[in-house]
VEXDOSE-560230 format. One line per field, with one value per residue (C-alpha): x, y, z; chain; residue in one letter; residue number from 1. Coordinates in steps of 0.001 Angstrom, whole numbers. Each point is the difference from the previous one (the first is absolute). Last residue first. Layout:
! residues N
X	X | ...
Y	Y | ...
Z	Z | ...
ch	A | ...
aa	a | ...
i	NUM | ...
! end
This chain:
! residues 511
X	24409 | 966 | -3339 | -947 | 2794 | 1034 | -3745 | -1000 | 3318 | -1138 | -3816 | 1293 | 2336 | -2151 | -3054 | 2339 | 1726 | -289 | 3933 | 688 | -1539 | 1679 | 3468 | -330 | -772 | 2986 | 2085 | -1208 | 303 | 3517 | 941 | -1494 | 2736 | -1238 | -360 | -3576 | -316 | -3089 | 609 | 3120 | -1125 | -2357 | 2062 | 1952 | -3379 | -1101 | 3077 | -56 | -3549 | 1206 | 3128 | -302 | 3524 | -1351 | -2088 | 2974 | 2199 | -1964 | -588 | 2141 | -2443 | -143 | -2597 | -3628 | 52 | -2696 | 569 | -1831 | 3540 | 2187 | -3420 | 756 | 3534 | -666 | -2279 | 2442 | 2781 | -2382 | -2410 | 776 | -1193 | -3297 | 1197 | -1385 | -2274 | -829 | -3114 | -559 | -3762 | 1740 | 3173 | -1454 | -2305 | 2700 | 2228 | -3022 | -385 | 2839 | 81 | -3542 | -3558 | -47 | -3983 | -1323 | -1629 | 2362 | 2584 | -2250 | -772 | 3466 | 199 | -2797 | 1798 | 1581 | 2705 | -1302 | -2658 | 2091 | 1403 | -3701 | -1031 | 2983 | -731 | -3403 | 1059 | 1987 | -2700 | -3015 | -1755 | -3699 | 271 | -814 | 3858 | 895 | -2466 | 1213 | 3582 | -784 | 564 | 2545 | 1965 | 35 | 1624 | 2466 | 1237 | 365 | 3627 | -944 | 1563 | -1870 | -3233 | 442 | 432 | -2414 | -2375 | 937 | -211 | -3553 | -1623 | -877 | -1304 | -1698 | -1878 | -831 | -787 | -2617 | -1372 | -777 | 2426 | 2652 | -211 | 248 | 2696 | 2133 | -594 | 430 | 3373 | 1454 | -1178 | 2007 | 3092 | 164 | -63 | 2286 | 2382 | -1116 | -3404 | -2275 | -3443 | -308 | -3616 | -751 | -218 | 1166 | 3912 | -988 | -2658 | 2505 | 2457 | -2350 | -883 | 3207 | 579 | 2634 | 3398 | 918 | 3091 | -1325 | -3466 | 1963 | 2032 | -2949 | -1895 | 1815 | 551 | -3786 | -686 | 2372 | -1229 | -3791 | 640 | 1280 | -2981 | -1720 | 1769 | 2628 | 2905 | 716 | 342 | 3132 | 1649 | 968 | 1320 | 3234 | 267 | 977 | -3742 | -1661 | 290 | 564 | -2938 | 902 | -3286 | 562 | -1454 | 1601 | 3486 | -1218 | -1199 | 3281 | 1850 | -1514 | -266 | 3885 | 1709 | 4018 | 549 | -2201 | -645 | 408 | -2449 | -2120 | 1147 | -1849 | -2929 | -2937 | 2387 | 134 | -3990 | -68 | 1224 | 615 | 525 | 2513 | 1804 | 182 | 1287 | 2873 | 1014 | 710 | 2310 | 1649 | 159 | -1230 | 1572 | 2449 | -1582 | -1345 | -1444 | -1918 | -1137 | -1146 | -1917 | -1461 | -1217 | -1740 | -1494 | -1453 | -1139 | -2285 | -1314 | -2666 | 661 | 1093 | 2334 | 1724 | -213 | 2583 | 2110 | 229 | 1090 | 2451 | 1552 | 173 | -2539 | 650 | -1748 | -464 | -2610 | -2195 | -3209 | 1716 | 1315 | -3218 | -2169 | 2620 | 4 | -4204 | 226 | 2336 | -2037 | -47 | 1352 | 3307 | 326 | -1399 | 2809 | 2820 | -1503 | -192 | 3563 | 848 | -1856 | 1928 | 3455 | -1570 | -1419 | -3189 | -1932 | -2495 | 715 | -3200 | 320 | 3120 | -921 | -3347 | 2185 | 2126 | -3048 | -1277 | 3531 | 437 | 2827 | 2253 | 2542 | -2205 | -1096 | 3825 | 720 | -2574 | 835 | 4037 | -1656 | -1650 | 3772 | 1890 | -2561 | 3060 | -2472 | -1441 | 3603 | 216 | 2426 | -2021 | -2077 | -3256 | -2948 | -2189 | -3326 | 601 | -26 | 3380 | 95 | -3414 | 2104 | 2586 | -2319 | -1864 | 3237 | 577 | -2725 | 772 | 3080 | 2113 | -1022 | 1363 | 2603 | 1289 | 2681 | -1422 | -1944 | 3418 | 1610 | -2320 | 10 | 3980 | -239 | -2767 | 2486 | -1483 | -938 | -3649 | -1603 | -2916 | -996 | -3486 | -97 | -1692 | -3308 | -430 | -3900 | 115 | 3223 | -1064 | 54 | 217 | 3244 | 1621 | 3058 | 2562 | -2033 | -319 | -3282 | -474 | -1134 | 1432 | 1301 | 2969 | 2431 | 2492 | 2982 | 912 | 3861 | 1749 | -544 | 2196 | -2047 | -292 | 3523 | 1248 | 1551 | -3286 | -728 | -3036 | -3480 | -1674 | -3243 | -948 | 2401 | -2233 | 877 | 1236 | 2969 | -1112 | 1893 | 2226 | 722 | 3563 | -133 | 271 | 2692 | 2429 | -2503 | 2538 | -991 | -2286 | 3261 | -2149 | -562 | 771 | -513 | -1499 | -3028 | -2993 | -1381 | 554 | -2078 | -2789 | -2453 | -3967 | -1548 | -599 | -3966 | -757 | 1389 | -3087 | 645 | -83 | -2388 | 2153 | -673
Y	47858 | -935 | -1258 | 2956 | 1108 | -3544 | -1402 | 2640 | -803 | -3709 | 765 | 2097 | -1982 | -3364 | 1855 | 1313 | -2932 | 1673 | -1068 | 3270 | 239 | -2932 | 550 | 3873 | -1692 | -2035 | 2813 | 2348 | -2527 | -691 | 4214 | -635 | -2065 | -3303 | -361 | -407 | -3432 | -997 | 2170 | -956 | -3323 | 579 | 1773 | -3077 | -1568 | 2170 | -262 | -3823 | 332 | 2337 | -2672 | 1477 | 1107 | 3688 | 19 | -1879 | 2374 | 3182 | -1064 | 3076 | 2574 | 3379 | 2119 | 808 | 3811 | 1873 | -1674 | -3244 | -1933 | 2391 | 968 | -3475 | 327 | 3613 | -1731 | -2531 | 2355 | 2152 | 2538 | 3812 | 1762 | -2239 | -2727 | 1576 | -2714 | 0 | -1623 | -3894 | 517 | -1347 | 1365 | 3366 | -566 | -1381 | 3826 | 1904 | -1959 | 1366 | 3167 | 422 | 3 | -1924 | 304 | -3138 | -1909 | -758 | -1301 | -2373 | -1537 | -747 | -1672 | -1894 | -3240 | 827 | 1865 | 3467 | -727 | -192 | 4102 | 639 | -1049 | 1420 | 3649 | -104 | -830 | 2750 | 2279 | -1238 | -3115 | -88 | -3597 | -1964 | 99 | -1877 | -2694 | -484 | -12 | -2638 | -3762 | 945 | 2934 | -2967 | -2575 | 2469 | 1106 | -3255 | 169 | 63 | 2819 | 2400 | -2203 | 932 | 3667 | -286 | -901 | 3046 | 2670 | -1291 | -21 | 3535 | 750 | -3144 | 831 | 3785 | -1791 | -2852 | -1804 | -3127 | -1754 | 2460 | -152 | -3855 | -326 | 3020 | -2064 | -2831 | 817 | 1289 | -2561 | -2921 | 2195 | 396 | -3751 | -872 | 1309 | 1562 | -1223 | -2367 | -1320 | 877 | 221 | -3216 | -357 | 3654 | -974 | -3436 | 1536 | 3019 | -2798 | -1309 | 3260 | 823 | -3027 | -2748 | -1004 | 4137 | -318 | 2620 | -1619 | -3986 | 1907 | 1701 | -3125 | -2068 | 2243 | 611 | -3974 | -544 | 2237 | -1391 | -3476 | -2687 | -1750 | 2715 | -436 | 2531 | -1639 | -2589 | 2482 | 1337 | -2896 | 1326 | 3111 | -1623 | -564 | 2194 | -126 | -3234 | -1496 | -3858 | -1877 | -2924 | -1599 | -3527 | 1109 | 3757 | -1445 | -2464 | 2957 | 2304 | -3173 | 140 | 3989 | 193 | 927 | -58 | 1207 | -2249 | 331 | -3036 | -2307 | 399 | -2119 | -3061 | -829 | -936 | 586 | -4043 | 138 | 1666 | -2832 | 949 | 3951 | -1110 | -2574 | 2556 | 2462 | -2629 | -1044 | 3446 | 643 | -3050 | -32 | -1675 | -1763 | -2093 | -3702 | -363 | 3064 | 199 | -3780 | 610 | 3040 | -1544 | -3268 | 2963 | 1631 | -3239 | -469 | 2986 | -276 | 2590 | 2486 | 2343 | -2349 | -881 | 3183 | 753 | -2775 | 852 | 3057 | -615 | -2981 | 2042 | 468 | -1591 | 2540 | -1676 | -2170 | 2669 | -1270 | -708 | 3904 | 750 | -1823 | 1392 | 3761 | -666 | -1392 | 2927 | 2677 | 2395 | 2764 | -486 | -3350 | 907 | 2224 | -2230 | -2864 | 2658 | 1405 | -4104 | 59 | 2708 | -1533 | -3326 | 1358 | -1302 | 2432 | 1170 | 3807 | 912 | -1908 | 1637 | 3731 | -823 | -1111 | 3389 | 2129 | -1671 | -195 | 3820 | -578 | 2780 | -2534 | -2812 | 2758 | 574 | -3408 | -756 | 2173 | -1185 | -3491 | 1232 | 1332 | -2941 | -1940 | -2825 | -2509 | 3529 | 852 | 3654 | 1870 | 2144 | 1373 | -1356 | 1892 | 1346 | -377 | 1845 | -1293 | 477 | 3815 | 634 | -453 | 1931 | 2937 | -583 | -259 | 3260 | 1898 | -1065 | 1256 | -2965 | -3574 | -2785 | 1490 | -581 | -1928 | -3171 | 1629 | 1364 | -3242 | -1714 | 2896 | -450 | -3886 | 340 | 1755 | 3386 | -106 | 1109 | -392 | 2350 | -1967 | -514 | 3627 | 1435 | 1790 | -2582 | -649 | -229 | -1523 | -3180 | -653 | -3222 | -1189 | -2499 | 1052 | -1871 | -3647 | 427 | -640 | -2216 | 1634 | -2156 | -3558 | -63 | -3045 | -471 | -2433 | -2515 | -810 | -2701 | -3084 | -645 | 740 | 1993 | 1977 | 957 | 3868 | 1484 | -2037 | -2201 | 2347 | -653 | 2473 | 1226 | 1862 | 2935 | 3279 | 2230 | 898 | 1311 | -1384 | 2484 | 2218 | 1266 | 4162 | 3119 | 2274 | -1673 | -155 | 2502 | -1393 | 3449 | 1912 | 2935 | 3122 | 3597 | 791 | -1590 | 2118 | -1262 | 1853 | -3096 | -2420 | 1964 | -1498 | -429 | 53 | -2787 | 57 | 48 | -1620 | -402 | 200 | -3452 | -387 | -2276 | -3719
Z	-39473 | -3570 | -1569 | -1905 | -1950 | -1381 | 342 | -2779 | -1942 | -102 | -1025 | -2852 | -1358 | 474 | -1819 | -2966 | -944 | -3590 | -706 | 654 | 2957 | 1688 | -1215 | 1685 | 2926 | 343 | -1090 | 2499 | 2358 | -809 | 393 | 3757 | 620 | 1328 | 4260 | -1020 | -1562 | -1621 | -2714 | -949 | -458 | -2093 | -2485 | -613 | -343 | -2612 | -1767 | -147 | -1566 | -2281 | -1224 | -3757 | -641 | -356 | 3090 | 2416 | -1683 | 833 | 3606 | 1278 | -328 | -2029 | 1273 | -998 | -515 | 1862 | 3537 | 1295 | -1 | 2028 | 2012 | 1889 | 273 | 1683 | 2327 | 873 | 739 | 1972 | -397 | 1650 | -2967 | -1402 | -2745 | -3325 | -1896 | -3777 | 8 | 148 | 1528 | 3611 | -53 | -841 | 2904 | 2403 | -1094 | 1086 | 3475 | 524 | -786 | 2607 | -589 | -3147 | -1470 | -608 | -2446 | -2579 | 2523 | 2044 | -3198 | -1046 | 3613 | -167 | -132 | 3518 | 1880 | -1631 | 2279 | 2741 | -685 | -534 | 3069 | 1834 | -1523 | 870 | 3454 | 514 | -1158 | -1235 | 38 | -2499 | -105 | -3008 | -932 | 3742 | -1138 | -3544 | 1729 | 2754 | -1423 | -2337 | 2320 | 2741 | -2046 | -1756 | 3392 | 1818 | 964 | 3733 | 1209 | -3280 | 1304 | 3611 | -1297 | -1902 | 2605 | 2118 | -2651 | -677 | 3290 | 634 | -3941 | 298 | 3019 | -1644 | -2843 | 1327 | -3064 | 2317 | -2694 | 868 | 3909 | 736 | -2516 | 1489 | 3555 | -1307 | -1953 | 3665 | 1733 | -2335 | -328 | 4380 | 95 | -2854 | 2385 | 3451 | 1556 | 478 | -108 | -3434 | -1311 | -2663 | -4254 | -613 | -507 | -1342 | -2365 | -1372 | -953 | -2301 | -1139 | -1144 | -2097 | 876 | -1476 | -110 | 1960 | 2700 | -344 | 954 | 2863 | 1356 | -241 | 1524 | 3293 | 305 | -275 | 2413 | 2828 | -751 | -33 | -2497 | -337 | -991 | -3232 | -1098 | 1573 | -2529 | -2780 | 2400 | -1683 | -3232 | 1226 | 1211 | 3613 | 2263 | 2154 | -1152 | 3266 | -515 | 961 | 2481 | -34 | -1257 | -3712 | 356 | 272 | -3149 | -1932 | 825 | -801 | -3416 | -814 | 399 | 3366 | -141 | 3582 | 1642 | 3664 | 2476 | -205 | 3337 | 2661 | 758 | 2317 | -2619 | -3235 | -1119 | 407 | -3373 | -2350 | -3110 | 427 | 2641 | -1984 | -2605 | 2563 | 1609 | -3442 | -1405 | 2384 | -196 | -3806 | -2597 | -2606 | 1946 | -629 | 2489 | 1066 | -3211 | 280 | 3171 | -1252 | -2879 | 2373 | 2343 | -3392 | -1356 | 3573 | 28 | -3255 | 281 | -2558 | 1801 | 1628 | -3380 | -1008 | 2734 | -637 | -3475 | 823 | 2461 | -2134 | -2697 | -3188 | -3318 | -2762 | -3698 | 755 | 1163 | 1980 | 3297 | 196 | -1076 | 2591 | 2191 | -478 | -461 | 3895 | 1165 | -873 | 2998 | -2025 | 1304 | -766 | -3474 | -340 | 508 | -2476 | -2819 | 936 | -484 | -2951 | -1577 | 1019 | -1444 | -2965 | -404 | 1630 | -2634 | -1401 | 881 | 3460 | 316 | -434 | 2009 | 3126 | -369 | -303 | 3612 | 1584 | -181 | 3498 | -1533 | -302 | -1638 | -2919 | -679 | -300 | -2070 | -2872 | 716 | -625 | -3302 | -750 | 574 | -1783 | -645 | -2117 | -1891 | -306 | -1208 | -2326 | -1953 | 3542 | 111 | -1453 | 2570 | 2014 | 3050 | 3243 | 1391 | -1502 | 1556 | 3215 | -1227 | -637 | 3600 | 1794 | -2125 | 1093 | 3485 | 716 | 1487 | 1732 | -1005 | -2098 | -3630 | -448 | -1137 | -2677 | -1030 | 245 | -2152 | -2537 | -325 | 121 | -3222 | -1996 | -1146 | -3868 | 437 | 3553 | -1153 | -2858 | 792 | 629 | 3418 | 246 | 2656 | -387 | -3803 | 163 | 2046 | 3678 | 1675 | -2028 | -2080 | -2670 | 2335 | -299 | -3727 | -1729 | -2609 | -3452 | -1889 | 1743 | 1948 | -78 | 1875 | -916 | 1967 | 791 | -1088 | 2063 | 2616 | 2585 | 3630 | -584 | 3231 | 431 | 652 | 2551 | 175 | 1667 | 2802 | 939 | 2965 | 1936 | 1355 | -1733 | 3088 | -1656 | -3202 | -2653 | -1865 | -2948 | 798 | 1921 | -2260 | 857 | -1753 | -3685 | -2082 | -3528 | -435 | 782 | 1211 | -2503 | 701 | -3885 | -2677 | -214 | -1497 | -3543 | -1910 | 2354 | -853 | 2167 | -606 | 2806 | 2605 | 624 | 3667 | 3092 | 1896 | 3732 | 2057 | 2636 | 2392 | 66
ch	A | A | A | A | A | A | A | A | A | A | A | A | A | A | A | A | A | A | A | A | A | A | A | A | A | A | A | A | A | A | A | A | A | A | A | A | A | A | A | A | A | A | A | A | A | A | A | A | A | A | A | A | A | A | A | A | A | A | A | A | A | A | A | A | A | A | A | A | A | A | A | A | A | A | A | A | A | A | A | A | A | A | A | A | A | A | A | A | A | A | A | A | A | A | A | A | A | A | A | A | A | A | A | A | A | A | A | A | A | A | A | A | A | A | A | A | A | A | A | A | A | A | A | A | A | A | A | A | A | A | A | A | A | A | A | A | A | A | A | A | A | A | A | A | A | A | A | A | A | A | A | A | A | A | A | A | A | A | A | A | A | A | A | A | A | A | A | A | A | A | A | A | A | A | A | A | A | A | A | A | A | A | A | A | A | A | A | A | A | A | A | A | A | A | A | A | A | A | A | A | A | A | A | A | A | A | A | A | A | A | A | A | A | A | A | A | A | A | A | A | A | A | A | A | A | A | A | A | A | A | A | A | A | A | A | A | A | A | A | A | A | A | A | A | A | A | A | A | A | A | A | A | A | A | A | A | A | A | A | A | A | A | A | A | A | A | A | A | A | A | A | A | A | A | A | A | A | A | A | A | A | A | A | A | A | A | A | A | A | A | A | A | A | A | A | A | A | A | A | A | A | A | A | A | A | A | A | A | A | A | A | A | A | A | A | A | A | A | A | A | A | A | A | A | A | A | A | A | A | A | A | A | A | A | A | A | A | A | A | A | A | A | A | A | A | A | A | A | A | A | A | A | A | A | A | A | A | A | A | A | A | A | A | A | A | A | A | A | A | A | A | A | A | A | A | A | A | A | A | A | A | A | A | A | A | A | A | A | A | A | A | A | A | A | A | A | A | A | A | A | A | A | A | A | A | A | A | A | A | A | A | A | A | A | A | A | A | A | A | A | A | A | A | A | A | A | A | A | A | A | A | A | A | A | A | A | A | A | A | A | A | A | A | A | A | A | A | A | A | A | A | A | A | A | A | A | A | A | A | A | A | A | A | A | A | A | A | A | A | A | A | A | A | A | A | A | A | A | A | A | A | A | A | A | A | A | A | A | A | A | A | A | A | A | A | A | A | A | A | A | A | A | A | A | A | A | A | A | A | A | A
aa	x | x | x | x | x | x | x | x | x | x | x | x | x | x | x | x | x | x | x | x | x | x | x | x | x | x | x | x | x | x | x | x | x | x | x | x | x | x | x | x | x | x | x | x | x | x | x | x | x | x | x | x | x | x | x | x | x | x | x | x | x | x | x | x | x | x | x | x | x | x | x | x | x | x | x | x | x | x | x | x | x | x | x | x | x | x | x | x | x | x | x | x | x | x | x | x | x | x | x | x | x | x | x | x | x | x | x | x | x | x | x | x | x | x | x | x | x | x | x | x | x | x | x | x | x | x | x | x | x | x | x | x | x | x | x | x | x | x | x | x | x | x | x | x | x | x | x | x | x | x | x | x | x | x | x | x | x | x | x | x | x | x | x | x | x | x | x | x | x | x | x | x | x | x | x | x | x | x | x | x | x | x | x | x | x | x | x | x | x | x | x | x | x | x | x | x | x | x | x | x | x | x | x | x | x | x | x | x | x | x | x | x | x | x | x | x | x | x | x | x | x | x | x | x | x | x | x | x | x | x | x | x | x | x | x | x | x | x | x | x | x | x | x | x | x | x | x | x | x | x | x | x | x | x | x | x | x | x | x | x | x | x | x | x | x | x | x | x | x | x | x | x | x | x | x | x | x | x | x | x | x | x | x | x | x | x | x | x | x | x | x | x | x | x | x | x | x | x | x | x | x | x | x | x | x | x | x | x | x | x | x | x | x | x | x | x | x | x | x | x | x | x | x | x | x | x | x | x | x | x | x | x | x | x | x | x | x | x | x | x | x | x | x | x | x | x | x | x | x | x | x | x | x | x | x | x | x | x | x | x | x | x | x | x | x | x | x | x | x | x | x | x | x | x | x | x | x | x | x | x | x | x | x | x | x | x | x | x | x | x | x | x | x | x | x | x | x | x | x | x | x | x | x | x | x | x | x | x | x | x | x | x | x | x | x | x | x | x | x | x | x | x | x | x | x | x | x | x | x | x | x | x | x | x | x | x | x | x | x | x | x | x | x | x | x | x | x | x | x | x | x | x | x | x | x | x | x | x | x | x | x | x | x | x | x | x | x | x | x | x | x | x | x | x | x | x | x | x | x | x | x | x | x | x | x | x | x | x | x | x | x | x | x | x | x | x | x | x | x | x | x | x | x | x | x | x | x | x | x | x | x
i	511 | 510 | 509 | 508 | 507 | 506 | 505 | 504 | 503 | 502 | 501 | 500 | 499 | 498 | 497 | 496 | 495 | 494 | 493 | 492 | 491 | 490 | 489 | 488 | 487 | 486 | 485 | 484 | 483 | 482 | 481 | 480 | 479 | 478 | 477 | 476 | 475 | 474 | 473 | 472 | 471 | 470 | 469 | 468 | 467 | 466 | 465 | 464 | 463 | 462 | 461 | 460 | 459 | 458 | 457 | 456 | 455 | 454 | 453 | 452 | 451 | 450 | 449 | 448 | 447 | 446 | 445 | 444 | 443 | 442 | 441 | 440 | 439 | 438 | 437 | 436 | 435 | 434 | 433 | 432 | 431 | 430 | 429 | 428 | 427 | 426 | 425 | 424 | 423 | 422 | 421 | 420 | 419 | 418 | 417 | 416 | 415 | 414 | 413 | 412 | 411 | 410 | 409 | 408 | 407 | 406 | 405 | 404 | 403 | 402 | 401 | 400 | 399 | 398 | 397 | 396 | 395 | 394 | 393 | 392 | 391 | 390 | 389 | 388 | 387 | 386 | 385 | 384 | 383 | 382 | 381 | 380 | 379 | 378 | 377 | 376 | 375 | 374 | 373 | 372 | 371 | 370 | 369 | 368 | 367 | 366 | 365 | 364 | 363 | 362 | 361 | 360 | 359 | 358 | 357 | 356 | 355 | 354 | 353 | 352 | 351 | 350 | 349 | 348 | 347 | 346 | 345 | 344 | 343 | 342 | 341 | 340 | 339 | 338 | 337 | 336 | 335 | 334 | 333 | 332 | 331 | 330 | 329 | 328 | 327 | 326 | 325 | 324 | 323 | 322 | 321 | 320 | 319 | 318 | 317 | 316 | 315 | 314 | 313 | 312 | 311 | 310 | 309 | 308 | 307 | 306 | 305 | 304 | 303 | 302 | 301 | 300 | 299 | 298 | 297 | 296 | 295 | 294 | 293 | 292 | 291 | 290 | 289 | 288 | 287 | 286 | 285 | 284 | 283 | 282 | 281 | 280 | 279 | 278 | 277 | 276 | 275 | 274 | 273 | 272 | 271 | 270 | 269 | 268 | 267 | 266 | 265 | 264 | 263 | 262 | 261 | 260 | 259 | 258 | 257 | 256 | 255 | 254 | 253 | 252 | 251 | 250 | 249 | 248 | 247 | 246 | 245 | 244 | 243 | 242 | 241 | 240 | 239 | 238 | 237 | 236 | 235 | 234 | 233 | 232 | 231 | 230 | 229 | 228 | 227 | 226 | 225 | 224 | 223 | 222 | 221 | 220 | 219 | 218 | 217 | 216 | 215 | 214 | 213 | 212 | 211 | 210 | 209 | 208 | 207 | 206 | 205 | 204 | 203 | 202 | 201 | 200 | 199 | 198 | 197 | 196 | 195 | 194 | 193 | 192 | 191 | 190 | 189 | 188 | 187 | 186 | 185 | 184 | 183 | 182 | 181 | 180 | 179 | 178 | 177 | 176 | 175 | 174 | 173 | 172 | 171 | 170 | 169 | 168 | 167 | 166 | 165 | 164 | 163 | 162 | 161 | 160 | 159 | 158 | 157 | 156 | 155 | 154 | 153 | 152 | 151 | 150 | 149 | 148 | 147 | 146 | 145 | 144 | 143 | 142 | 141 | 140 | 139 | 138 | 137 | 136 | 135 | 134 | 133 | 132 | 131 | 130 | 129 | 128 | 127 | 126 | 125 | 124 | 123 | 122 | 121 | 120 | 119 | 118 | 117 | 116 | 115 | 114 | 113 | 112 | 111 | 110 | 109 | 108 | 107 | 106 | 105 | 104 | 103 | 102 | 101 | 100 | 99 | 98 | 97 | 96 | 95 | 94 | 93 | 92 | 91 | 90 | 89 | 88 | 87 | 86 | 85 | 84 | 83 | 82 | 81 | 80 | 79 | 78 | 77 | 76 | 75 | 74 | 73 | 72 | 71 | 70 | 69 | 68 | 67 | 66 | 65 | 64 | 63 | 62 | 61 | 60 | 59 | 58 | 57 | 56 | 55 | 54 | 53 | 52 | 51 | 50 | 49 | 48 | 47 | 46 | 45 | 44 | 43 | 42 | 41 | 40 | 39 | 38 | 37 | 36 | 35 | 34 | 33 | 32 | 31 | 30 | 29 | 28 | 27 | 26 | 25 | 24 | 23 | 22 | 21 | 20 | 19 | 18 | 17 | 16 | 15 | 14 | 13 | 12 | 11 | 10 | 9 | 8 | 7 | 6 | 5 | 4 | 3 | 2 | 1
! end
């Protein structure tokens, strides 16, 4: 899981003082996409149709003792560490919040992946209206940890919550597949009365389990009897009985992978590529199993979604001396030789190999993840020049980045107007800045600005404000006058860190 910036106290808000005007229809929810199941979800669980009544007897009350813990209000992450209200979600609808958390991008600017990440594992009150038997929005949580590939915070969300929700349990069962934890997926699966697995799934616990004919008769019986499908047939007969693919033709390619067909293809030794596939999977590919070439690719794509830490991906891309070139290739030389020359304290060698690895890293996506691992290095160094200036432009990248600021001297107007940004100071986009920089100074200038999130603040639906606002920061083709908005919500809400740390990445991260 990403490092994920602390949000700070919320200030005190008068709600009075907002400005009504230049307001969204906060009911308009047509550009937001229907709370769905993620594709790729292996189909494990059977459920009766929602139309069928299962008894005749009147309907059974729930009971909830005092003190009991709703599934929606569970998290990883309580307020002292979020900074975040326990009533954050307020009086927004819990389908509007869903479909905002599903909205929001895989992979977008990375303070605010981080923010809406914290966001998924936060400790909050549920929203008024929520259905602790629906958990529409403790599955749109997970959702939006299983698209970025964060499987490990996303496993410890359920297994706090308890899986015994059958749409919860079946994420559960998904990700311990992918973790390599198929035999606890099962042992559960055959310990929980109240979850009734498919004919796929229970044949394939079946064979993990030993019971190799007890899976064979449950595949006959599937095929029988219509329930399974020709497709499927021919790969669970495979993964049964592996002598039936000595001489045949490889399955042919699956366009509706989920975690257990990708485990059986892998089990008879037809592997599916994890290259185009959701996030999720890539996890697969950073063993050394995997090999070199895929283990680099995985892991940029997991650190550029921020599902694994920076200095994980730092010991694949360091762990062996490329042996060719072009692609990932040329990246993977060009960090080693910057690494090789910064930890032997070199700064002439640094200086010289610098501008070339961040480049490869600025190509690569992986700016955040190499300004982490590298800025207290870089600061330790007396560079000058040119490559003073790109130390401290990457330092500002990372945590330190208020620090970097207070320190330093700026050598140049822009690197004046990151330091304001960076200590919160009233900041004065250089002459020639762009439309995003001028957005940017918009909401660090003398006079906090009017913003159109007023409603959302005054109706109390913050947390549905600060995802709104979320959005438009992960998008770049917004007008630059929604940025200044967006950030303007964050400050004055005392979001301070995420405000500052997206506006830095804004001007710094654009080429």
């Amino acid at each position: 899981m990403s490092t994920r910036p602390a949000a700070g106290a919320l200030c005190v808000i008068l709600l009075s003082a907002l400005p009504l005007a230049a307001q969204p229809d906060p009911a308009d929810l047509s550009d937001l996409p229907e709370q769905t199941t993620p594709e790729w979800l292996s189909d494990t669980i059977t459920r009766p149709h929602a139309n069928v009544a299962t008894s005749a007897l009147p309907p059974e009350i729930t009971v909830m003792p005092l003190g009991a813990v709703e599934i929606e209000a569970i998290g990883l992450l309580p307020p002292a560490i979020t900074g975040l209200p326990r009533d954050l979600w307020g009086a927004s609808e819990t389908d509007t919040l869903s479909r905002l958390l599903g909205a929001q991008p895989v992979q977008g600017l990375p303070a605010i992946q981080a923010f809406t990440e914290t966001l998924a594992l936060a400790e909050l009150d549920p929203p008024a209206d929520a259905d602790p038997d629906r958990a529409a929005l403790f599955l749109a949580r997970l959702d939006l940890l299983l698209a970025r590939g964060a499987l490990d915070p996303a496993q410890a969300l359920i297994e706090r919550a308890s899986p015994r929700n059958p749409d919860v349990f079946r994420r559960w069962f998904d990700i311990s597949l992918l973790n390599g934890y198929a035999e606890r997926a099962c042992a559960a699966m055959a310990a929980n009365p109240d979850i009734a697995p498919t004919l796929p799934a229970r044949i394939f616990c079946l064979a993990r389990s030993g019971d190799w004919s007890a899976a064979a008769l449950t595949l006959d019986t599937g095929e029988a009897l219509g329930r399974i499908t020709e497709e499927e047939g021919d790969l669970i007969a495979r993964f049964l009985d592996p002598e039936l693919s000595d001489g045949a033709a490889p399955l042919p390619p699956d366009p509706a992978l989920t975690p257990l067909t990708f485990q059986m293809r892998s089990a008879i030794g037809e592997r599916p590529a994890t290259t185009g596939l959701p996030l999720a999977f890539a996890h697969a590919d950073l063993s050394d199993l995997a090999g070199w070439r895929a283990q680099l690719d995985a892991a940029e794509r997991l650190t550029r979604s921020g599902a694994i830490e920076p200095a994980q991906w730092l010991a694949i891309y360091t762990s062996r001396v490329p042996s060719a070139s072009g692609g990932v290739w040329d990246r993977v030389a060009a960090l080693q030789r910057f690494d090789g020359a910064i930890l032997a304290g070199d700064t002439s060698g640094t200086a010289a190999r610098l501008p070339a690895a961040w480049e490869a890293m600025e190509g690569a996506g992986l700016e955040i993840a190499f300004a982490e691992i590298y800025a207290d290095h870089l600061l330790r160094l007396p560079l000058t020049g040119e490559a003073g200036l790109l130390a401290r432009r990457i330092a500002l990248l990372s945590s330190r980045y208020e620090q970097v600021a207070q320190a330093a001297v700026p050598q140049s107007e822009d690197e004046r107007f990151a330091f304001a940004i960076a200590t919160g100071q009233t900041a004065t986009a250089p002459p020639a800045a762009d439309m995003v920089a001028n957005a940017v100074a918009d909401a660090f200038g003398p006079t906090p600005p009017e913003h159109r999130y007023a409603w959302f603040l005054q109706n109390n639906r913050l947390g549905e404000a600060l995802l709104r606002a979320a959005l438009v920061l992960s998008n770049p083709g917004r007008d630059p006058a929604d940025l200044t908005d967006a950030l303007a919500l964050y400050r004055a809400v005392g979001l301070e860190t995420v405000a500052r740390r997206a506006a830095l990445q804004l001007i710094l991260m654009r080429g």
